[in-house]
DSSP file (Angstrom, degrees, kcal/mol; ACC not computed):
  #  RESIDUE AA STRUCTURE BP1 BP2  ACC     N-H-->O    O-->H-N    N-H-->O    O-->H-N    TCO  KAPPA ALPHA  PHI   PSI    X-CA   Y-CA   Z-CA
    1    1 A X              0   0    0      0, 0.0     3,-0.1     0, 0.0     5,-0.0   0.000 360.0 360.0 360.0 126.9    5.4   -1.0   14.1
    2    2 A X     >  -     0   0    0      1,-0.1     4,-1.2     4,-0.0     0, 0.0  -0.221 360.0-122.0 -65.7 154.6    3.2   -4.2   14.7
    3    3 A X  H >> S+     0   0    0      2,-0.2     3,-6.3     1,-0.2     4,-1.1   0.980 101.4  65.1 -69.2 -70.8    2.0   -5.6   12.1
    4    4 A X  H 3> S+     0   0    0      1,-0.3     4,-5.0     2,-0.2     5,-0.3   0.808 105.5  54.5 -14.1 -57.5   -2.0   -5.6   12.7
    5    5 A X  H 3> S+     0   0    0      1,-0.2     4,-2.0     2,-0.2    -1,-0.3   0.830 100.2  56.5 -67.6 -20.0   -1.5   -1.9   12.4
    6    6 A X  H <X S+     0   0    0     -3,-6.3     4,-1.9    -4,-1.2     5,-0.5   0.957 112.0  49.0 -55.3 -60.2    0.3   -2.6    8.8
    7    7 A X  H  X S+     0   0    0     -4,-1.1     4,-1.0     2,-0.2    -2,-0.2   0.840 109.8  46.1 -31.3 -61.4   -3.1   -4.2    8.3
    8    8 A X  H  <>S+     0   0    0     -4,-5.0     5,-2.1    -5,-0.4    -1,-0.2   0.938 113.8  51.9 -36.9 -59.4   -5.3   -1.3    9.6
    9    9 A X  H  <5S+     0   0    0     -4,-2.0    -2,-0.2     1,-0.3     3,-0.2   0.560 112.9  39.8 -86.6 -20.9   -3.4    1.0    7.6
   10   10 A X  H  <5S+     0   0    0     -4,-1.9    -1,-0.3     1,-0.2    -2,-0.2   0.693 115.3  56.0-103.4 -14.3   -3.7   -0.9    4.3
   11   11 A X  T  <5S-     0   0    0     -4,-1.0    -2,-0.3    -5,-0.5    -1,-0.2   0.393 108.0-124.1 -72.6 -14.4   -7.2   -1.6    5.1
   12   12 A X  T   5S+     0   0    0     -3,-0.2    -3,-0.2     1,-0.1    -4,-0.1   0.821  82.9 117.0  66.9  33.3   -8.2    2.0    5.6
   13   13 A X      < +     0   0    0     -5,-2.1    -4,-0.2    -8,-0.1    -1,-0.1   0.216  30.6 120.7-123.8   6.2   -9.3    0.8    9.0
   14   14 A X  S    S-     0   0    0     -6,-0.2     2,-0.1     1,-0.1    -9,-0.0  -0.410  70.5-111.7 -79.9 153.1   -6.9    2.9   11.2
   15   15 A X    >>  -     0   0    0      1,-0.1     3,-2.1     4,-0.1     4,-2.0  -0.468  34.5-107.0 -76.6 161.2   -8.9    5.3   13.8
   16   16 A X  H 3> S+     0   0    0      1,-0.2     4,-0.7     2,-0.2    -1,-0.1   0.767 118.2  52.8 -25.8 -54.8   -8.5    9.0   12.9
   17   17 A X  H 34 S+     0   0    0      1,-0.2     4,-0.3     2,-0.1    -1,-0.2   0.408 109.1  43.8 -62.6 -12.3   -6.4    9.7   15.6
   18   18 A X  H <4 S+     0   0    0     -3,-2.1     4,-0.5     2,-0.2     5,-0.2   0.736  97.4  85.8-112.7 -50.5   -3.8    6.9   15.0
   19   19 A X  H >X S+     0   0    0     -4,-2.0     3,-2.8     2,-0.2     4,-1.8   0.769  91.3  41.4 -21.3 -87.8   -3.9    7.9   10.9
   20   20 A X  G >< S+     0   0    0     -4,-0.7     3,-1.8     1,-0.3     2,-1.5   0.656 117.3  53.4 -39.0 -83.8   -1.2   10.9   11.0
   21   21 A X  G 34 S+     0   0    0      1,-0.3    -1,-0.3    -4,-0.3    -2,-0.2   0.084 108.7  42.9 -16.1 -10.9    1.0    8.6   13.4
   22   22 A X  G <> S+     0   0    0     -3,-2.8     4,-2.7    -2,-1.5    -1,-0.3   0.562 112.3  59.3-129.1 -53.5    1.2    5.4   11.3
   23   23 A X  H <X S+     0   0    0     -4,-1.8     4,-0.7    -3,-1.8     3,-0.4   0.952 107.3  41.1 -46.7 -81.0    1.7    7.5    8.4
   24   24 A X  H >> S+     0   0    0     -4,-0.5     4,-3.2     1,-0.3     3,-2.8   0.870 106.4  61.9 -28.9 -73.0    4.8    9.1    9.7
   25   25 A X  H 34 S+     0   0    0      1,-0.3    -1,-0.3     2,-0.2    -2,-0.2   0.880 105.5  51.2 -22.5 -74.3    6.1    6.1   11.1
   26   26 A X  H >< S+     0   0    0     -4,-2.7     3,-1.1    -3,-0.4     7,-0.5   0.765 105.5  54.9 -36.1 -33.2    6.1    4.8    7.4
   27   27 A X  H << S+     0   0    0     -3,-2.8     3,-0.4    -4,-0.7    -2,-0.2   0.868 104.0  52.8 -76.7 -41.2    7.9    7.6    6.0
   28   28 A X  T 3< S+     0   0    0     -4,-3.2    -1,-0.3    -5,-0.2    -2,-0.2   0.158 105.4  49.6-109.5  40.7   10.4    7.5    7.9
   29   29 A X    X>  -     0   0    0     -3,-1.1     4,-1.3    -5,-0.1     3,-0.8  -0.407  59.0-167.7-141.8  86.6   11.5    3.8    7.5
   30   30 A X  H 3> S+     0   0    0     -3,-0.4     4,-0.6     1,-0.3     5,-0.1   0.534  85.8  59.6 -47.4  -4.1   11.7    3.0    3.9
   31   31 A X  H >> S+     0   0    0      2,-0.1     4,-1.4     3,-0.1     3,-0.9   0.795 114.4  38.1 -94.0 -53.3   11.9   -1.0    4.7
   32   32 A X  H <> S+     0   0    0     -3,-0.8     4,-2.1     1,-0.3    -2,-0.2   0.860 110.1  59.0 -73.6 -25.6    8.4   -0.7    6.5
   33   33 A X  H 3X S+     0   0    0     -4,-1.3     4,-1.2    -7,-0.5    -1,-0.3   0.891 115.2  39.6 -21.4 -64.3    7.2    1.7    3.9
   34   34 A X  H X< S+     0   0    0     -3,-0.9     3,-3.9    -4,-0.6     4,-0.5   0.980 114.1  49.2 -77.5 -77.4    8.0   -1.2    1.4
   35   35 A X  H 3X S+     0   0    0     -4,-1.4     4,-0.7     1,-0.3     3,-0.5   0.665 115.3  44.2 -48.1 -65.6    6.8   -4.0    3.4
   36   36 A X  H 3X S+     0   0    0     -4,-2.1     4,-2.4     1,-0.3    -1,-0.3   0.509 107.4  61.0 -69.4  -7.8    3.3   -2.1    4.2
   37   37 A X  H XX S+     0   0    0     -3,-3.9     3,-1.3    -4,-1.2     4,-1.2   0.980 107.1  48.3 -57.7 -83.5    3.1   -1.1    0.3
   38   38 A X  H 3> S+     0   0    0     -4,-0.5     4,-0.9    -3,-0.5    -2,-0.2   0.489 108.7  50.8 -21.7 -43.9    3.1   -5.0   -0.3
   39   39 A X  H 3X S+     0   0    0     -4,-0.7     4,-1.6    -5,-0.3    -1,-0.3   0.921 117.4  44.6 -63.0 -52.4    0.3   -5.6    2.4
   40   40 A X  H <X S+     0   0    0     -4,-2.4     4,-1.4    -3,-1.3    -2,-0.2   0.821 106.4  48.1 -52.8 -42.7   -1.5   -3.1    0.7
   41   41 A X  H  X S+     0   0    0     -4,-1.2     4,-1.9     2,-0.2    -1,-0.3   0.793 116.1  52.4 -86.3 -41.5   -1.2   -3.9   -2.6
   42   42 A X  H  X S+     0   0    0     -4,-0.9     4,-2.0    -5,-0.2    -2,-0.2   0.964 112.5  48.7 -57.2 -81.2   -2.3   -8.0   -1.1
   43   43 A X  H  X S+     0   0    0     -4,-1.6     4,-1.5     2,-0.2     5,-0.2   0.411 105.5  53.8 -43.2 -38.8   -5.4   -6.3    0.6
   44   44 A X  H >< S+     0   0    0     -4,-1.4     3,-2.5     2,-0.2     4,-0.2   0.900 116.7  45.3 -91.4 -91.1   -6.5   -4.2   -2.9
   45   45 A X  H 3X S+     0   0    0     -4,-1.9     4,-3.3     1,-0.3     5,-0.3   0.675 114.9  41.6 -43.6 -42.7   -6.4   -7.8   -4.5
   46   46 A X  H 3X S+     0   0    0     -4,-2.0     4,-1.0     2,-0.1    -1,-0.3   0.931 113.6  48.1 -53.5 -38.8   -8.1   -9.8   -2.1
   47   47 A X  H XX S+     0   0    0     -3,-2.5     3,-5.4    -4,-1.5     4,-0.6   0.867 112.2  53.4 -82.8 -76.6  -10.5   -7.6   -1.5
   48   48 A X  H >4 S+     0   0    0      1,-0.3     3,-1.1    -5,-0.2    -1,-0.2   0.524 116.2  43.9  29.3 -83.4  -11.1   -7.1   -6.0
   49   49 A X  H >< S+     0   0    0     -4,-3.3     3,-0.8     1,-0.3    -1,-0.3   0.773 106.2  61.3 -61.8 -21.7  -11.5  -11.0   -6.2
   50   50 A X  H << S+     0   0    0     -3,-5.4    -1,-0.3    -4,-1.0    -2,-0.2   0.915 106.7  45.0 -75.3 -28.9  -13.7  -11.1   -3.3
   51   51 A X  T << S+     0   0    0     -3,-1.1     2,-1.3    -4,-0.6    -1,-0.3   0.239  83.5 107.2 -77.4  -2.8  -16.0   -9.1   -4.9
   52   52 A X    X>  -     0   0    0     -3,-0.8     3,-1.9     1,-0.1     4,-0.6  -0.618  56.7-158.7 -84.5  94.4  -15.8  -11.0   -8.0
   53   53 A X  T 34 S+     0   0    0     -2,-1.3    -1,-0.1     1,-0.2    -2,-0.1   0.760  91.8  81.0 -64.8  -4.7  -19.4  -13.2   -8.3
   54   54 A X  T 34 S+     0   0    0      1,-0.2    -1,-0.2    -3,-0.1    -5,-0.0   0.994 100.6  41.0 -41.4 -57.1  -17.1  -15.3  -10.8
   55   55 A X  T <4 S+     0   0    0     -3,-1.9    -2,-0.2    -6,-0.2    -1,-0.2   0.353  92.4 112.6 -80.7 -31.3  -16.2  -16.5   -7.3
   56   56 A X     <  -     0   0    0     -4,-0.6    -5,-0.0     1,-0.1    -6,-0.0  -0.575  68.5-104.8 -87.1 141.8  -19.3  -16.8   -5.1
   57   57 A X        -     0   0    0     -2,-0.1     2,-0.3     2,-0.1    -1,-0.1   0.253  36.1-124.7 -31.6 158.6  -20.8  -19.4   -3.8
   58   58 A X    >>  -     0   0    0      1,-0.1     4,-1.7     0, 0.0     3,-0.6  -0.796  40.0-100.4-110.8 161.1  -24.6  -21.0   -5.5
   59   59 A X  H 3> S+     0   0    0     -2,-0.3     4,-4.8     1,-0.2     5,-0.3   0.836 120.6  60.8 -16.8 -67.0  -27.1  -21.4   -3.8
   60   60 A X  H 34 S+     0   0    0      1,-0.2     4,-0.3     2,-0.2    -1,-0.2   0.792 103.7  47.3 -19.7 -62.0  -26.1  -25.3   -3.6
   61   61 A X  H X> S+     0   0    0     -3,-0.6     4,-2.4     2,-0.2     3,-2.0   0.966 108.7  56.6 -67.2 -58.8  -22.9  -24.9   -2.0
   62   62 A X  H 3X S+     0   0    0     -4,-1.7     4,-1.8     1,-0.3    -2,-0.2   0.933 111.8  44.4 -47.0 -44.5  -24.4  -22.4    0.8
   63   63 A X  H 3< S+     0   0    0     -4,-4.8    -1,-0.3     1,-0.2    -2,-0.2   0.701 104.9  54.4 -84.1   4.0  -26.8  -24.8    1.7
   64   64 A X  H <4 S+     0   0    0     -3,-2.0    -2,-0.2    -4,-0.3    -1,-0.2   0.450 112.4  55.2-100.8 -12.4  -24.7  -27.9    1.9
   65   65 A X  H  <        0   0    0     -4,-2.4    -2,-0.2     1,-0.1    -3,-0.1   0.726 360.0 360.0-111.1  -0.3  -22.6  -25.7    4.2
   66   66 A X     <        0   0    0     -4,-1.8    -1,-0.1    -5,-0.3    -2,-0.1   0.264 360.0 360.0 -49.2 360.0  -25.3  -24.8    6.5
């Protein structure tokens, strides 16, 4: 399994058709099962903290990087 599609899959970003297929694939290799757990479980945090306005940019900053 390529990774990018670990990605998709932990992202909820796989097409429809691909879903069931990516799934399976996982089930039946409990080391890529694990690994793509992990991705997920990275993916759920980033995206958390990205959403955290602790975290966001001011005004300030945005325009001194414009």
């Amino acid at each position: 399994m390529k990774p990018e599609q670990i990605t998709a899959w932990a992202l909820n970003e796989l097409p429809a058709e691909e879903q069931p297929k990516i799934e399976a694939a996982l089930q039946a290799d409990p080391m890529v099962l694990s690994q793509a757990d992990e991705v997920k479980s990275f993916c759920d945090f980033l995206s958390a903290e990205l959403r955290d306005e602790d975290f966001a940019l001011s005004e300030d900053q945005r325009s001194a990087l414009a």
